[in-house]
MISEZA-373768 format. One record per residue (C-alpha): residue number from 0; x, y, z. Coordinates in Angstrom, 1 decimal, always signed. Layout:
REM residues N
<pt i="NUM" x="X" y="Y" z="Z"/>
...
//
This chain:
REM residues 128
<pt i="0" x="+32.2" y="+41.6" z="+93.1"/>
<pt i="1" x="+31.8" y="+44.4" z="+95.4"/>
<pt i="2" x="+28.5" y="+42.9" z="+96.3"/>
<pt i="3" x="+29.7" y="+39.6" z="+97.7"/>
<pt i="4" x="+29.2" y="+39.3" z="+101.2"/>
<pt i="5" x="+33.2" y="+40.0" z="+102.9"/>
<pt i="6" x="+31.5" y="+40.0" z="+106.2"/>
<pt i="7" x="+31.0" y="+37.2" z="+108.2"/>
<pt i="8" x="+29.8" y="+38.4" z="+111.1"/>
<pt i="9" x="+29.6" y="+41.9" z="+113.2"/>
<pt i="10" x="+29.7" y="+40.8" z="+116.7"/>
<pt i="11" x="+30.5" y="+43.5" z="+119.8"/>
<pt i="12" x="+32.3" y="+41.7" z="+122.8"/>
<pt i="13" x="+29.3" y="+40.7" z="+124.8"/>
<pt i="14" x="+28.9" y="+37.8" z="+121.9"/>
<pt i="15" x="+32.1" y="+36.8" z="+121.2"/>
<pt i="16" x="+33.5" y="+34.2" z="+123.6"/>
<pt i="17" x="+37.3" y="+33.7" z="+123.1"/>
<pt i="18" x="+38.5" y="+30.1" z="+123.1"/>
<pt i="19" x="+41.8" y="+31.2" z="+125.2"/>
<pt i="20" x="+42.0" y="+30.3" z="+128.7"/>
<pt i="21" x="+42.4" y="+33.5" z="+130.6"/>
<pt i="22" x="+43.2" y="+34.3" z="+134.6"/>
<pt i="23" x="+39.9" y="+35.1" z="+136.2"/>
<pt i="24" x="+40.7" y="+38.8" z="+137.0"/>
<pt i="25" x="+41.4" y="+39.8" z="+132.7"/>
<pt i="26" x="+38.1" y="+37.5" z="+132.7"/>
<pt i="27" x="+36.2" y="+39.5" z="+134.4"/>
<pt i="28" x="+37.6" y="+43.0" z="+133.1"/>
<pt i="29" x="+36.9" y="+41.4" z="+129.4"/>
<pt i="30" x="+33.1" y="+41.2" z="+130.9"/>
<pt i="31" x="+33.5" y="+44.4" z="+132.1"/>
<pt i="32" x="+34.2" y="+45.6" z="+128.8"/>
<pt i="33" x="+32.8" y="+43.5" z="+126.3"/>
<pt i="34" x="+29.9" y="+46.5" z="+125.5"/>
<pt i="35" x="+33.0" y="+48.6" z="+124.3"/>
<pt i="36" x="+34.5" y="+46.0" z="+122.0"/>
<pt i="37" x="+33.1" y="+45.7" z="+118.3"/>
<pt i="38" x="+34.5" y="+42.6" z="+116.1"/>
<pt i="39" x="+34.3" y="+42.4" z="+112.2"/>
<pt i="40" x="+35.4" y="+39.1" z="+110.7"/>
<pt i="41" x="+36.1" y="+39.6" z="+107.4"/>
<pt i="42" x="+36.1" y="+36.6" z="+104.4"/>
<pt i="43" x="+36.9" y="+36.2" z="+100.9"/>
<pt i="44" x="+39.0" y="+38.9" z="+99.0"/>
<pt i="45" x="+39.1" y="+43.0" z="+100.1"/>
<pt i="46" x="+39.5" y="+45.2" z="+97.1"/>
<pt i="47" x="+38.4" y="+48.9" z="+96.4"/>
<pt i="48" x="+34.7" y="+48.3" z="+96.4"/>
<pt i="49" x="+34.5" y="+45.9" z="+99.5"/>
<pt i="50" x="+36.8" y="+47.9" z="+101.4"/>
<pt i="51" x="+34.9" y="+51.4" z="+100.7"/>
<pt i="52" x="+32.1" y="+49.0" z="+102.8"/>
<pt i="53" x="+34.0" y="+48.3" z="+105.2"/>
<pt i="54" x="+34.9" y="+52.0" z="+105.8"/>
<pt i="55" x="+31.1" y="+53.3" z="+105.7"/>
<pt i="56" x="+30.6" y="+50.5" z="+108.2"/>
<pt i="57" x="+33.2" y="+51.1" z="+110.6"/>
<pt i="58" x="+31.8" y="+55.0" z="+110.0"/>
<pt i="59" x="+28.4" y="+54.2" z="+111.1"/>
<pt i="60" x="+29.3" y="+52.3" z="+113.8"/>
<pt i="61" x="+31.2" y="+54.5" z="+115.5"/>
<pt i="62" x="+28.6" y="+57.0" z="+115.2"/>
<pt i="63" x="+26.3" y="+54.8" z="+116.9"/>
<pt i="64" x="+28.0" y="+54.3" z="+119.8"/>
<pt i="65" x="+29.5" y="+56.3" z="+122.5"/>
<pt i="66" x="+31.0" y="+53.1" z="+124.1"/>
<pt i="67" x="+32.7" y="+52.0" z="+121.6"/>
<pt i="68" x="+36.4" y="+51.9" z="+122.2"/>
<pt i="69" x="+38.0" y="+48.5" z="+120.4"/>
<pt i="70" x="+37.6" y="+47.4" z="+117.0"/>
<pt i="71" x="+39.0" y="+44.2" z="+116.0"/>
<pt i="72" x="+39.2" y="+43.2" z="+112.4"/>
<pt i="73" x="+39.4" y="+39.6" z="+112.3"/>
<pt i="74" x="+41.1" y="+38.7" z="+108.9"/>
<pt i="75" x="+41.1" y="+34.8" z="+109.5"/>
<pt i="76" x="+38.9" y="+34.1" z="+106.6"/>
<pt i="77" x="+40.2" y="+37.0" z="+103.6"/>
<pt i="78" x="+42.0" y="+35.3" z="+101.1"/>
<pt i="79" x="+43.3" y="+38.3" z="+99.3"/>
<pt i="80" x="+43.8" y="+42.2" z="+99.9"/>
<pt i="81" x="+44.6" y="+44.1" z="+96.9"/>
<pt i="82" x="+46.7" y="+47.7" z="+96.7"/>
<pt i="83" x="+43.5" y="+49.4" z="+97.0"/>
<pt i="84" x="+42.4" y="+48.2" z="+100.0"/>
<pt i="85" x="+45.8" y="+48.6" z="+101.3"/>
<pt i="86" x="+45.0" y="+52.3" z="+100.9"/>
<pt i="87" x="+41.3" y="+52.4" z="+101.9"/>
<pt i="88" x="+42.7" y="+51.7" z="+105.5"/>
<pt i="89" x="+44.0" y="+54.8" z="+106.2"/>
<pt i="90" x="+41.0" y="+56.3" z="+106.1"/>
<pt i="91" x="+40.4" y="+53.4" z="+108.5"/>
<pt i="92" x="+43.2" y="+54.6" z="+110.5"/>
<pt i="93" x="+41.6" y="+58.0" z="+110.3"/>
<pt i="94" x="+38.2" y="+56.9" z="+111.4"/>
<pt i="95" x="+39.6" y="+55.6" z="+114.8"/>
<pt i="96" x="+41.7" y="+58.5" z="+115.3"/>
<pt i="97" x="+38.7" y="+60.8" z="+115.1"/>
<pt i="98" x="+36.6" y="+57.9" z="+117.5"/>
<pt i="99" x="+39.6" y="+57.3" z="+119.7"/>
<pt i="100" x="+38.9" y="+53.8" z="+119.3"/>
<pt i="101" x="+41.5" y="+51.3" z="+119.4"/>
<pt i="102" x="+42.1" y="+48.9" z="+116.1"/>
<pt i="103" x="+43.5" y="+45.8" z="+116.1"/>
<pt i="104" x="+44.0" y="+43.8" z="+113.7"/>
<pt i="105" x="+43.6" y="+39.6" z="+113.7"/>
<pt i="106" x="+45.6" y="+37.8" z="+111.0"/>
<pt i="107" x="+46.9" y="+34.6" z="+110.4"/>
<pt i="108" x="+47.6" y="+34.6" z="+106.9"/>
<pt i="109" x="+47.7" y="+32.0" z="+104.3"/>
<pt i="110" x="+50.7" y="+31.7" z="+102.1"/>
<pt i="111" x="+49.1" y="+32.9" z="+99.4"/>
<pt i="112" x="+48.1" y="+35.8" z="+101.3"/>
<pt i="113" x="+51.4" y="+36.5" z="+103.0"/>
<pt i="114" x="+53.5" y="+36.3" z="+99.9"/>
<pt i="115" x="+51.1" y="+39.3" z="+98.8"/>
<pt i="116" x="+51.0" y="+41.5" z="+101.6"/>
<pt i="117" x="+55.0" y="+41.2" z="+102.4"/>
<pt i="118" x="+55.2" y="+41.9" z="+98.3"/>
<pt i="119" x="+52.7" y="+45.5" z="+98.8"/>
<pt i="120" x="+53.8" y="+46.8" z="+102.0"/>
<pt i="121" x="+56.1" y="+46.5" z="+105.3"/>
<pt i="122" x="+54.2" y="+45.2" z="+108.8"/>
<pt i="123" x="+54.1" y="+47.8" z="+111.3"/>
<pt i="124" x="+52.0" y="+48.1" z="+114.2"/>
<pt i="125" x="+49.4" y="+50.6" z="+114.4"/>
<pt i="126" x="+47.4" y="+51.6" z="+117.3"/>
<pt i="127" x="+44.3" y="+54.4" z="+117.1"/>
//
C-alpha cells in the first residue's frame, strides 16, 4: 500500500491559483510571495508507510530551498489517517521547527474521516 500514489500534486505558490476573491493589495503580496509557498495535496488514506513519504519529502524539500517559508498540506482528497500517521507528524512538526517554515494544514473532512480523527486525537492549532 505504501506504494500507492497519496500525492496528487506538489505545487509551490507561483502555480497554485486560489479560487477566493481577494482585495488587490493581499493579491499582490500572495505574488509577492508565491516563490515561498510549497503546497502538497494529499489523496487516498495516510498510514505509517505513506506518511514516512511524506516526511522524507517535506525533508528534502526544505533542504532545497532557502525560500521556502509555508507549507500547506492540502487534505481535501485523504479519506483516512490512521494512529500512525497521527504520530509521523510530529516529526512533521519537527521538520518545520528546524526550517522555520510555517505549516498549515487544509481539511475539510468527510464524515467518515471526521468521526476518526475526533475518535484519535483533540484539534489544536499548530503553527511552526
Amino acid at each position: 500500500y505504501s506504494r500507492l500514489n497519496f500525492i496528487r500534486a506538489v505545487l509551490n505558490g507561483d502555480q497554485f491559483i486560489s479560487n477566493v476573491d481577494r482585495h488587490p493589495p493581499k493579491q499582490a503580496y500572495l505574488a509577492r510571495r508565491g516563490g515561498t509557498i510549497r503546497i502538497i495535496q494529499l489523496q487516498g488514506a495516510l498510514f505509517f508507510g505513506t506518511a514516512y513519504k511524506l516526511v522524507e519529502l517535506v525533508t528534502r524539500l526544505a533542504g532545497d530551498s532557502k525560500d521556502f517559508r509555508y507549507l500547506v498540506l492540502d487534505f481535501h482528497r485523504v479519506e483516512s489517517i490512521d494512529s500512525s500517521a497521527l504520530h509521523s507528524f510530529a516529526r512533521l512538526i519537527q521538520i518545520c521547527d528546524k526550517g522555520r517554515i510555517r505549516l498549515l494544514l487544509a481539511v475539510k473532512m468527510n464524515r467518515k474521516l471526521r468521526r476518526q480523527s475526533s475518535s484519535r486525537m483533540r484539534t489544536r492549532n499548530r503553527t511552526c
